[in-house]
C-alpha positions in Angstrom: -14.3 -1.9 -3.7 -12.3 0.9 -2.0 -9.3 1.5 0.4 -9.0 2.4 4.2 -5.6 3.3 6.3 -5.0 1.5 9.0 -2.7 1.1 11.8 0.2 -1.4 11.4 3.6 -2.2 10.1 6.0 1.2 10.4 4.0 3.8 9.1 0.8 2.5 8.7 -1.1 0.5 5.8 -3.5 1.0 2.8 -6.2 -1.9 2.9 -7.4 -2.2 -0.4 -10.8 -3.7 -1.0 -10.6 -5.5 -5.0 -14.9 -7.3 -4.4 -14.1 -10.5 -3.7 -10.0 -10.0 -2.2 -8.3 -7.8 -0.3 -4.7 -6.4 -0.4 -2.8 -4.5 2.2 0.3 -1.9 1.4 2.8 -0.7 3.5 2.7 3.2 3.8 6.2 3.1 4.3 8.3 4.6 0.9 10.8 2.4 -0.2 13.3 4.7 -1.0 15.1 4.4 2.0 15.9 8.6 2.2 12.3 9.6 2.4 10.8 9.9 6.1 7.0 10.3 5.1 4.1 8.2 4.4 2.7 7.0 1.2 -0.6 8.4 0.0 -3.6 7.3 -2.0 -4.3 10.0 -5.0 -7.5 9.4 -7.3 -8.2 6.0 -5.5 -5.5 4.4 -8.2 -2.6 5.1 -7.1 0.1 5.4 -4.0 2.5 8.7 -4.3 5.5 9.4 -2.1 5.4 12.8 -0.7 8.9 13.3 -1.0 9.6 13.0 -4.6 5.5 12.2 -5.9 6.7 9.2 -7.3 4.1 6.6 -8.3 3.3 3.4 -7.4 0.6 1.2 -8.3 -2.1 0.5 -6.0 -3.3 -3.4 -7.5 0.1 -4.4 -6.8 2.3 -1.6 -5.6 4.6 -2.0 -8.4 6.6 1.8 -9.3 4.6 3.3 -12.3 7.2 6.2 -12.4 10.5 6.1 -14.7 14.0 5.4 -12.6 12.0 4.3 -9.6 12.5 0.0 -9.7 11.4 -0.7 -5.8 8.2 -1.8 -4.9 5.9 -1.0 -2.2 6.3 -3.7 0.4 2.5 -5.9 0.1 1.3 -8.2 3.3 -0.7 -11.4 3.2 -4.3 -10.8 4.1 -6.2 -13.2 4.9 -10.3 -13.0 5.2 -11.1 -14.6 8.9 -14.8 -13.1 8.1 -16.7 -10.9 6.5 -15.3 -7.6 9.2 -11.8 -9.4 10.2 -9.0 -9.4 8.3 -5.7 -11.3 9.6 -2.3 -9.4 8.0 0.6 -10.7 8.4 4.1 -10.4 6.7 4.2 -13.3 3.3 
């Protein structure tokens, strides 16, 4: 379990480790007025620093009222047990 940034996509990603699957996050908000980057808080969820809405970090779906877009999510595939392959689905 547990989450890492990395470097990728425009502003970065969250890697997010679920045991036995891995998801990756864009850090990039998706409201398109909001220049920052995406943050983990309390290892549960991402929060935009422009308006600290939520968003959920299992599937990056908006867990705060009025916001409907979802963090964009990449592919990851498991090459081995350090490589991970991202890519765009």
């Amino acid at each position: 379990g547990g989450w890492a940034y990395a470097n990728g996509s425009v502003k970065g990603l969250v890697i997010c480790n679920f045991g036995n699957s891995f998801k990756a996050f864009s850090r990039e908000c998706p409201h398109v007025t909001c220049a920052g980057k995406l943050s983990v808080v309390n290892n549960i969820k991402l929060v935009c620093p422009c308006d600290d809405a939520e968003f959920s970090i299992l599937d990056g779906t908006p867990q705060t009222a009025g916001i409907t877009e979802s963090v964009c999510e990449f592919r990851v595939i498991e090459v081995s047990s350090s490589i991970l392959n991202i890519t765009n689905f």
